[in-house]
N, C-alpha and C positions, 0 to 999 in steps of 0.2 A: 643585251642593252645596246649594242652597235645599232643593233635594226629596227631602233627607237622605241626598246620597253625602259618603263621609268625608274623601275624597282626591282630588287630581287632577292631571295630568301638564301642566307649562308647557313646552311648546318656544320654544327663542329663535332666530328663523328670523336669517343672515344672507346677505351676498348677494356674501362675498368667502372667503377661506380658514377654516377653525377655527381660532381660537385654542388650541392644544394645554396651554398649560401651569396646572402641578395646584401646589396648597398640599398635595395630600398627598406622604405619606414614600414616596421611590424605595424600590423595592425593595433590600436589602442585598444588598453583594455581599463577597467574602473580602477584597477591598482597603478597603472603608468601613469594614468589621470589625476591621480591623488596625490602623485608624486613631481605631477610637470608641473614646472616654473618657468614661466616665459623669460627669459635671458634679456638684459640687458647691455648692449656694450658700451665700452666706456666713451666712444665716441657718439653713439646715440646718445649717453645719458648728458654727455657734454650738450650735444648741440640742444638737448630736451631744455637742460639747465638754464642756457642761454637765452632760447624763444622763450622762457618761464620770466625771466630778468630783461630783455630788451621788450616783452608785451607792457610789463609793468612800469618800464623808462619813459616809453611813448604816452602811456597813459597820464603819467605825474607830469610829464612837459606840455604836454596840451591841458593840462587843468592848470596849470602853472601859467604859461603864456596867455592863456585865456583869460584867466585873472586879473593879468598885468594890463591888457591890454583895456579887459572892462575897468579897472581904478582909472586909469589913467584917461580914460574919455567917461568918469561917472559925471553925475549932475551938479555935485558937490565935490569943490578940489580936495584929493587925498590928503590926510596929515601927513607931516613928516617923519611922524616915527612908520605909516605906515609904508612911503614912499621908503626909506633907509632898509624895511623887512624886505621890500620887493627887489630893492636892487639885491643884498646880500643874496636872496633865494635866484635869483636869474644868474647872479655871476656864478654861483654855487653849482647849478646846477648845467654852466656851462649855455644857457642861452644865449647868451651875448660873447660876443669878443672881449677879450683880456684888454684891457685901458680904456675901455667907454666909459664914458662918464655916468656918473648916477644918478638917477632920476629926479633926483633932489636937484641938482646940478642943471641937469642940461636936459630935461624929459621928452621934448621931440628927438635929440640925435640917440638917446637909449632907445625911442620908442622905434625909430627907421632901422636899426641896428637888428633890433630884436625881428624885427617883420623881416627882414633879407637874410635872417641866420634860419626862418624856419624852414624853407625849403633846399637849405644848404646841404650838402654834405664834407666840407670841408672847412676847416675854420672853429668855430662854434658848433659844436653836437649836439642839435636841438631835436625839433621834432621828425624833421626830414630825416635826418641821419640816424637817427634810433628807429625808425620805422622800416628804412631798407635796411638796419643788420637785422631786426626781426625777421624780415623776407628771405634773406641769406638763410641765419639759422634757423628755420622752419624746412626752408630748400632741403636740408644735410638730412633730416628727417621727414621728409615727404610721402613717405610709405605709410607712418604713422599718422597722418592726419585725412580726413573726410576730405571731395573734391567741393563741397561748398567752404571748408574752414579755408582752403589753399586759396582756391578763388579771391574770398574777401579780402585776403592778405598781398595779392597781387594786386586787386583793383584798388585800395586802401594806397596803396604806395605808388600806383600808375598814377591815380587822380591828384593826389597829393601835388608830386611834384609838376605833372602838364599844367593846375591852376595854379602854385607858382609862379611857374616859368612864361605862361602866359601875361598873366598879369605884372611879371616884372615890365615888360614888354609896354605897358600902357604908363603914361606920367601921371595919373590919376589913381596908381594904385593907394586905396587906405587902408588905415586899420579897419574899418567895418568890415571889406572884404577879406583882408585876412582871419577876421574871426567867424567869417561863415566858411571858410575853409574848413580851419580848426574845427567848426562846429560840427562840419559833414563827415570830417577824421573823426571823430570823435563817435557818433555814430555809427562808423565803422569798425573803430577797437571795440565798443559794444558786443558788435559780433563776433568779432574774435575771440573775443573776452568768456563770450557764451557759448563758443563751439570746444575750447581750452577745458570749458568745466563742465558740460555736457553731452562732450562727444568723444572724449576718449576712456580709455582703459586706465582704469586703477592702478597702474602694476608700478614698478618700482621707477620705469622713466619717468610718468604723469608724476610721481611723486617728487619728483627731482624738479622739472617742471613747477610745479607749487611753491616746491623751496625758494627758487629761484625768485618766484613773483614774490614770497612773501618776504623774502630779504631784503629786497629792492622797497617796497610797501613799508617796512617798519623801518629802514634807514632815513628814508625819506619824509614820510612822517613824523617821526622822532626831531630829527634834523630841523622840520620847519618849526614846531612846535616850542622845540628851543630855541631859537634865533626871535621870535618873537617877544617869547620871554625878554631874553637880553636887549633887547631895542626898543622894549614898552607899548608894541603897537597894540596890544593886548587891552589897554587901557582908552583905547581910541574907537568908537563906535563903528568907525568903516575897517578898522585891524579885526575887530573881534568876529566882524561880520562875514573879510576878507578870510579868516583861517576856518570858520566854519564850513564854507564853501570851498576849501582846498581838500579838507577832506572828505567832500562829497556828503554832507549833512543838514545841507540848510533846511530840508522840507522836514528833518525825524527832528531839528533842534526845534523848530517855530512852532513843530505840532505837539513837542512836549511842556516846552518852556517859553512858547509864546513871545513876545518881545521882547524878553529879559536878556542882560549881560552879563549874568554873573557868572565871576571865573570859577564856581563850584558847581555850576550846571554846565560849562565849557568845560570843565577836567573829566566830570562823571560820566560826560559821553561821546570825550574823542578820546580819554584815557583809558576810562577803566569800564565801560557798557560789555560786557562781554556779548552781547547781542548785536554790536553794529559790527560789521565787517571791517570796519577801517579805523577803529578804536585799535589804539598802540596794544593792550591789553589781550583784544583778541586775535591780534596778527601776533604775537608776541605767544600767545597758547596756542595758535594751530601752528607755527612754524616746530614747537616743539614736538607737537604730535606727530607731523610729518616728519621730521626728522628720528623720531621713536621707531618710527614703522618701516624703515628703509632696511634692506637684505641685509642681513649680520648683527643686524641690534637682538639686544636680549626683548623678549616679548612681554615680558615682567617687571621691565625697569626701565626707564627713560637711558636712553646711550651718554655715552658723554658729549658727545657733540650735540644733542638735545638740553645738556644741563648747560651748557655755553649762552644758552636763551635766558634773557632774563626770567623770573617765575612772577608772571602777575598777579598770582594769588596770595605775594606778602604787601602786596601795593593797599593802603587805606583811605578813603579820601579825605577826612580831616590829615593826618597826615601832609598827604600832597599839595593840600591846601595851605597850609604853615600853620597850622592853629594845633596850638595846646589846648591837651583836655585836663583839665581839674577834675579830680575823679573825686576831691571832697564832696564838687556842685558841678557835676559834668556840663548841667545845662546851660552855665553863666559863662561868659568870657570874661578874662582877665586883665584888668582895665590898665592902661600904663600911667606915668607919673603924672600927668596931666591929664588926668582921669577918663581918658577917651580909652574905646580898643584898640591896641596896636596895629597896625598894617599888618594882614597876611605876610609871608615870607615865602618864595617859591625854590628855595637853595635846593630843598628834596624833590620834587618834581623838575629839576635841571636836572640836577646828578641822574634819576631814573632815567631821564630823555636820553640823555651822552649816553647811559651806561647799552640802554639797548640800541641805538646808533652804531659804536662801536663792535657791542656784538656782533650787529649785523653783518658787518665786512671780516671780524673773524669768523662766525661759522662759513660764510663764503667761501674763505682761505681754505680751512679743515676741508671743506665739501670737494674741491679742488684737487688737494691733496689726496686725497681719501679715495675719493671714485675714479678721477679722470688721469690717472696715470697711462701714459700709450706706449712706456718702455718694453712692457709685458706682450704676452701674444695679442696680436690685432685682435680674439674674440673674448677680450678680459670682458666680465661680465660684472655689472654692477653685486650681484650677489658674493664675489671672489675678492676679498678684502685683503 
């Protein structure tokens, strides 16, 4: 090698048997196959978790903001119970700064508020800042996802904040601009949203992943559905209009029920449709399935951290509706002392809303506990409970 060769061959002479055995991987055979389970660790399954819960953060604040942003420059000035839902959902949800005033109050300095918290990351944790901790936890796991899913999640969060920050820059900036922002974000989570359930692996992270969104999806949900409720905007033509469109329904509600507002065709199918995706009902039965199917569950019975889900199969819709049935004359309602029918009652369909809300932040907890322990060796493995 002095006389500039590059390489050279060491034999290790011995003077008894070879030693035969190898660090590398046997060949696979159809019984090692049947038997490999891809590992998870608990720090992948964390940071899975997370991009599962911060895809779905970004997603609820730009339909949320976007909302606010359309009441608030509609053609007809919002009610006030439904201005009183928007501020509660915005302070709620941390779009705005802590002491703004409420839209009822003061609706240009909430509306300036909310447009300079969306590209923020400090302050207010809106759209901007749930968007780059998505980029973060995706980062920890980056082996795991396609180079278009990475992509769009980079350029979704470059773009984001450069037309911010641009446009802070100009004294013209409006709200119309900020919501073709949001609109083009939005189009982006799109993609994300379709590379998340299209492009990966089944296995026990993607499953963790899932949880993660649909935690997030049923809290938030849950959460606006009842606030509604309590604040009456439910009973306002631009409230009932405004919550249809928060759950991403307005084209399945107008094509089923046509210009109607009745609060039994609004519970039927953002509560209990088990066919719409964003129905409490069917976030609420796949969250539990997914959580059925996670390494160490019995294969034959929902885990307990599955039974922590509300079951939306005791949920009925006269029930939730408030109406009693007379099962003398099922078909008649029961008229009160002044001979009209009584006003629905929605006390049952609050208490379900809370009840899966709170769920939600406890299976969270359990999930937490459960899998993402790092006391243990660094390759603790989702399957090792």
């Amino acid at each position: 090698m002095q006389r500039g060769g590059s390489s050279a061959d060491v034999w290790a002479l011995t003077h008894g048997a070879v030693d035969q055995s190898t660090l590398l991987a046997p060949h696979l055979s159809p019984e090692s196959l049947m038997q490999r389970r891809r590992l998870v660790t608990s720090r992948a399954a964390e940071s899975l978790f997370w991009l599962g819960r911060y895809t779905e953060r970004t997603e609820n604040s730009l339909r949320l903001a976007r909302l606010t942003l359309e009441c608030l420059h509609s053609e007809e000035p919002p009610s006030a119970p439904l201005l009183a839902w928007l501020g509660q959902m915005a302070q709620a949800n941390t779009l705005v700064l802590p002491g703004v005033p409420t839209p009822a109050q003061a609706p240009r300095v909430f509306e300036r508020s909310l447009i300079d918290s969306l590209g923020s990351t400090t302050g207010a944790t809106s759209v901007g800042y749930y968007l780059r901790a998505l980029k973060m936890a995706a980062s920890s796991v980056r082996e795991r996802l396609s180079q278009e899913h990475w992509r769009i999640i980079t350029r979704a969060e470059e773009d984001l904040f450069y037309r911010f920050a641009t446009a802070r820059r100009k004294p013209d900036f409006s709200a119309q601009q900020a919501l073709q922002i949001l609109k083009d974000t939005s189009d982006h989570m799109a993609a994300i949203t379709g590379a998340q359930t299209d492009r990966m692996t089944r296995d026990d992270g993607w499953r963790l992943l899932s949880i993660g969104r649909h935690i997030e999806r049923l809290g938030f949900l849950s959460q606006a559905l009842s606030r509604a409720l309590n604040c009456g905007s439910l009973a306002t033509d631009s409230g009932f209009d405004a919550m249809v469109e928060l759950f991403d329904n307005a084209i399945t509600f107008h094509a089923q029920f046509q210009q109607s507002r009745d609060m039994a065709a609004l519970i039927d199918l953002l509560v209990l449709d088990r066919d719409n995706p964003r129905s409490v009902a069917w976030v609420a039965h796949t969250l539990r399935g997914r959580l059925a199917k996670l390494a160490g569950s019995d294969p034959q019975a929902l885990s307990e951290l599955a039974l922590k889900v509300p079951n939306p199969n005791v949920w009925g819709l006269v029930q939730l509706c408030g109406m009693q049935v007379d099962l003398a004359s099922p078909a008649m309602e029961p008229l009160g002392p002044d001979g009209k029918a009584p006003e629905p009652s929605y006390d049952l369909l609050n208490s379900v809303l809370q009840h899966c809300a709170s769920a939600a932040f406890s299976v969270s907890d359990e999930v937490s506990a459960t899998y993402f322990t790092h006391s243990g060796l660094i390759n603790h493995s989702v399957g090792s409970t």
